[in-house]
C-alpha positions in Angstrom: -45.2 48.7 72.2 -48.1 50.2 73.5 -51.6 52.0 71.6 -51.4 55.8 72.3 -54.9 56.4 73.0 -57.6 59.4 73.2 -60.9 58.7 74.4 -63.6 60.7 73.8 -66.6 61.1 75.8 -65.6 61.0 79.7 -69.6 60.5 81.3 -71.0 58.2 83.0 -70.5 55.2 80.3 -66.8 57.1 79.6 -65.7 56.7 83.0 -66.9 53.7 83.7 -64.4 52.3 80.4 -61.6 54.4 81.8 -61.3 53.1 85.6 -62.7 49.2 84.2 -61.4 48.5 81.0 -58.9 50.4 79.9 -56.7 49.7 83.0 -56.7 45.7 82.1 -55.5 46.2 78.7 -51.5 46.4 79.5 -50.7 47.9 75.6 -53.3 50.8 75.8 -51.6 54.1 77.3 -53.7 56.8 77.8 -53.0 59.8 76.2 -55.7 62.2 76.5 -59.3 62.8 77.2 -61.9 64.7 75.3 -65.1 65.6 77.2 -67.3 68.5 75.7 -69.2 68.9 79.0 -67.6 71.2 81.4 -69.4 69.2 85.0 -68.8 66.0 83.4 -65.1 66.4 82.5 -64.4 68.1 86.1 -66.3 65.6 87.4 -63.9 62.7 85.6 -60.8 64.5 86.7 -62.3 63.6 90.1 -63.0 60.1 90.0 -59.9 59.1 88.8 -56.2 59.4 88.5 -54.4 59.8 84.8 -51.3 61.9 84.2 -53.1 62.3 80.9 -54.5 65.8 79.9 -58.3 66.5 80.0 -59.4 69.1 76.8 -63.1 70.4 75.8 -62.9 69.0 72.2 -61.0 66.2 70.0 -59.7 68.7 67.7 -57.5 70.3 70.8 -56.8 67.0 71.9 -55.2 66.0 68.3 -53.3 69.0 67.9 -51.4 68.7 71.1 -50.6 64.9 71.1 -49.5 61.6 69.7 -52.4 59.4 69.2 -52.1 56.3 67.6 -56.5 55.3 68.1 -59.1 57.1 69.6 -61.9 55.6 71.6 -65.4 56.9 71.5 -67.4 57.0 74.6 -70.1 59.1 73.5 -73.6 59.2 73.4 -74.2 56.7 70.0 -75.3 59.4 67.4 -71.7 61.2 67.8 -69.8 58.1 66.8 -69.9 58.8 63.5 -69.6 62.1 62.8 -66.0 61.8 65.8 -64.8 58.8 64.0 -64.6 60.9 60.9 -63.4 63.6 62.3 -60.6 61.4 64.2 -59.6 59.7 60.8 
């Protein structure tokens, strides 16, 4: 059984996680991806491949899929207030 996952925040730090982490952990599938930044979620669309949609914020993301965690790859002082808005 695999972990649906969103992650949130697709930058720098955010894509490194996708294309280097992500891909060794067999369980996690990839859901979707949240990036508020227009250039920086274009640009992750770019760098790598997922059949997973891209959307501007988490609340879009939630509302059109299954998610069973989310992953935040944010800047540190959004962790909190996305973790509670993702619980």
């Amino acid at each position: 059984m695999s972990v649906k996952l969103i992650q949130v925040g697709m930058g720098g730090w955010g894509r490194n996680w996708a294309r280097t982490v992500l891909p060794k952990v067999a369980r996690i599938e990839p859901v979707a991806h949240v990036e508020v930044n227009e250039t920086a979620r274009d640009a992750a669309r770019k760098s790598f491949k997922s059949s997973a949609p891209f959307f501007p914020s988490l609340d879009e993301a939630l509302e059109a899929v299954d998610a069973d965690a989310v992953l935040i790859t944010t800047p540190v002082e959004w962790h909190v207030p996305l973790g509670l808005q993702a619980i």
